[in-house]
N, C-alpha and C positions, 0 to 999 in steps of 0.2 A: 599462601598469603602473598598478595599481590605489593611490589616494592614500588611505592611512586616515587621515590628519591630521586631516579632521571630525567622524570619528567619535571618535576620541582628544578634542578637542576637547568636544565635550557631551558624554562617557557620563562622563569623566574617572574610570578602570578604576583602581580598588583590586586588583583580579586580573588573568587574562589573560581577552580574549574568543576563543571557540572558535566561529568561523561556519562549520558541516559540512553534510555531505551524504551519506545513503548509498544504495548499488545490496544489493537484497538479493534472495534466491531468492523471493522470496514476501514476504506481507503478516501471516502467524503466528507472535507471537510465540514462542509454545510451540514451532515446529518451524522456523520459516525462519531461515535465517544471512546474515549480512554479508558481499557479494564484493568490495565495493568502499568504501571509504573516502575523502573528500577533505574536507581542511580548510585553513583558513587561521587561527593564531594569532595575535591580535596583543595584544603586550605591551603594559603601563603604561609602559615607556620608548620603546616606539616600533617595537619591536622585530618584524619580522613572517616566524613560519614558515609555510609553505607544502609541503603534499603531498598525494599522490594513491598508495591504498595499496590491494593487489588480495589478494583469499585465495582460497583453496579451502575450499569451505565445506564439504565431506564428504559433500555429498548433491549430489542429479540437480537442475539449472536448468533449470527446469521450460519447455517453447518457448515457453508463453504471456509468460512473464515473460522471455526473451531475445529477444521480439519488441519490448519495450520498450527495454530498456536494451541490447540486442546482444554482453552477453558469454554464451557458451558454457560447454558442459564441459571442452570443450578449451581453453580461453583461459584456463582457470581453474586445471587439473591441476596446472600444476607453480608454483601459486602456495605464499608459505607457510600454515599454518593462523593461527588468529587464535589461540588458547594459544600458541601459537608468540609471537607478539606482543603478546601483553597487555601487560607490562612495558612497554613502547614508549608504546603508546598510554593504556596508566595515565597514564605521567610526562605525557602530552600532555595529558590529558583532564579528571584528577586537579585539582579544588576552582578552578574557573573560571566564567564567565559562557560560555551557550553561545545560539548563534543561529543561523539556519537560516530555511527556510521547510517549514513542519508538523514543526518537529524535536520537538515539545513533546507532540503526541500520535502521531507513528511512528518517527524517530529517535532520539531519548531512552531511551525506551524498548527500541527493538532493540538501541541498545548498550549498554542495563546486563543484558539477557539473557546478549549475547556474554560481557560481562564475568561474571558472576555462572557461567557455566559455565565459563570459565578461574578463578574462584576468587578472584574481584574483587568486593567491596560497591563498586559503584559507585552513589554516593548525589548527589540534588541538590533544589534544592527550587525554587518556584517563583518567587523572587526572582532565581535563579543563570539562568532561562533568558527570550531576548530573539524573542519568534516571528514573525517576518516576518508569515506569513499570519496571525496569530491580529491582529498590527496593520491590517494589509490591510483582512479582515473588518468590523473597527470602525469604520472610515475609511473603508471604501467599501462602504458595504450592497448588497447584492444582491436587495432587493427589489421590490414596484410599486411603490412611489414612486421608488426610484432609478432603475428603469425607465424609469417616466414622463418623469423630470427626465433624462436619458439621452437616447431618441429623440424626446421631444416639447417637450422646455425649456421643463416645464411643472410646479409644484407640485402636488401630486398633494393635493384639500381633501375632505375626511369619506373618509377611509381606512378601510378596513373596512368601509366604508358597502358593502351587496354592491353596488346598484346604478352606485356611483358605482366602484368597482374595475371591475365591466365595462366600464364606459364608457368607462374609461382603458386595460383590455385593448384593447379595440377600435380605438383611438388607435396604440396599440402598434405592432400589429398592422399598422396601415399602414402607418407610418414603416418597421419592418422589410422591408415588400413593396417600398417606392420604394429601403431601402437597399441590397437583398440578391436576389442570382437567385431565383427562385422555387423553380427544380430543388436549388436548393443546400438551400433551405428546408427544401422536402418529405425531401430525401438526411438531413439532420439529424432531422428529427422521426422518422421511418419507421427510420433505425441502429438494430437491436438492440444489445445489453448484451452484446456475447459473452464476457464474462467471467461469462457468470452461465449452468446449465444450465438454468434456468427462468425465467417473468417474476416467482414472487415472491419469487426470490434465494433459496430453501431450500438451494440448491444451487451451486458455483461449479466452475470447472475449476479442474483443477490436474495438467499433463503427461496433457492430453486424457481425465481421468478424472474423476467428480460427486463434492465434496468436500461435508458438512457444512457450512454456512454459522451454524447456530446450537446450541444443547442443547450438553451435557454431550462429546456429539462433533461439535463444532467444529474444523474443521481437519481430520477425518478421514474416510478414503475411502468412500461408500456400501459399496463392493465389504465391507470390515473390517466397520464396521458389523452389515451383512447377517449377516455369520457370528458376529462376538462377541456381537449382542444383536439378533437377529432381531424380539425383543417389545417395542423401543422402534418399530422399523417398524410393528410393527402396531397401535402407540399410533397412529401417525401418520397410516394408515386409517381409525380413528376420531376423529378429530380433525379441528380446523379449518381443513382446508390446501385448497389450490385443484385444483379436480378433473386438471388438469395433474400438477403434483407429486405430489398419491395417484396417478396411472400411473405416473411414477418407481418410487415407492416399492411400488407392487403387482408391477410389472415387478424389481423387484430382489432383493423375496421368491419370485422365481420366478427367480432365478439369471439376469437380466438384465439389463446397467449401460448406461446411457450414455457412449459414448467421443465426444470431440468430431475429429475427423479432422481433422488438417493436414498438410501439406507432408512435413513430416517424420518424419510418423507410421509406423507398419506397421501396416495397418489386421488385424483380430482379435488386437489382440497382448493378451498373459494380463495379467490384469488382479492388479497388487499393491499393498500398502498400500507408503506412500512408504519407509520404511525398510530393504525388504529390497531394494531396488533399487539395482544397482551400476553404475555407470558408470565405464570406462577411466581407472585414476590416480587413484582418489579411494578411499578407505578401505571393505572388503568390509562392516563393517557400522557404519554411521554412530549415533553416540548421540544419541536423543532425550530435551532436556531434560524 
């Protein structure tokens, strides 16, 4: 049983604090939904609710992102919609302190989507929210000197200095060898990015197919792309992208896309943009915000 006495204690709350979490189909605002909700409220008298609340978001869960969090389309089908519950999580959500860990730049934000499509100004400002990780950060740098001061319990002196930052790599670098299997090392350095269809991220997957990663189409399929505006691809030809990625994009003005194959896939399956795609128990055409 979790004791908020201390936190009641210093924050001493003029409203209620809302510490959430959510699972969502994806990482776009403009198109991904909320499967999963959990929070814990706790009132200025002491008062503390607790829940854990599931939807069906309308659209396919895509396998990359059910390899993270493990819910399905099936697990999801006969959940309610989130319009369906706005009212609910309004009265929950509705003029509080809110806190989390990254809720301040992908939380926050996904749920005034949700909300703003059920018909909800869900508004707040940057006093009402309390960011775990955004405190993390400040309090524990991630840099060569905390490096340094990390594996070699050593203050890291003329930083920046490039010389003297080598020197401290190099330091590093030991301590890591004497801390760490070697093979584990190389296993971490050599990991691809498999979230991404290339190395300079123009491109990411999304249900085994190359999504826009930046521009005007962001979030959306090459395959679409290709066909509504063929002459931003061939901007892309001439422009400054990495001889990689112009094969992407040469390959896709020639009517062929990158699918990324899993487990679960049916390899040549016809390639659509995410919306007209229906999945068992979920709505034949889902609305994109």
């Amino acid at each position: 049983m979790l004791d908020f006495k201390h936190i009641l204690s210093i924050m001493n709350l003029d409203k209620p604090l809302v510490i959430f979490d959510l699972e969502t189909t994806g990482l776009a605002l403009a198109y991904d939904r909320v499967i999963e909700l959990a929070f814990i409220k706790i009132m200025p008298n002491s008062r503390v609710i607790e829940k854990d609340i599931f939807f069906n978001p309308e659209i396919d869960v895509p396998s990359e992102v059910t390899a993270i969090h493990g819910l399905t389309n099936a697990d999801l089908a006969d959940k309610p919609l989130f319009r369906h519950q706005a009212q609910e999580i309004w009265d929950i959500f509705n003029d509080c302190y809110y806190g989390g860990f990254n809720v301040a730049n992908f939380d926050l934000p996904m749920l005034r989507r949700e909300f703003l499509r059920a018909g909800y100004d869900f508004n707040y400002t940057k006093k009402q929210v309390i960011d775990s990780k955004i405190i993390y950060h400040a309090m524990e740098p991630r840099d060569l000197a905390a490096a340094y001061k990390y594996y070699c319990q050593k203050e890291l002196v003329n930083a920046h200095s490039a010389l003297a930052d080598v020197q401290a790599s190099v330091e590093i670098l030991d301590q890591q060898l004497a801390k760490y299997d070697y093979e584990l090392i190389r296993q971490i350095s050599e990991a691809p990015d498999d979230r991404y269809v290339d190395e300079e991220k123009r491109f990411y997957w999304r249900s085994g197919e190359a999504y826009l990663n930046f521009s005007k189409y962001k979030d959306r399929s090459l395959a679409e792309v290709a066909t509504v505006d063929p002459g931003f691809l061939r901007w892309m030809m001439e422009a400054d992208f990495s001889p990689e990625t112009k094969q992407i994009v040469e390959r896709a003005l020639e009517g062929e896309f990158p699918q990324k194959k899993s487990q679960d896939s049916v390899a040549n399956s016809e390639i659509l943009p995410p919306a007209k795609k229906t999945v068992s128990g979920f709505n034949e055409e889902p609305k994109l915000f």
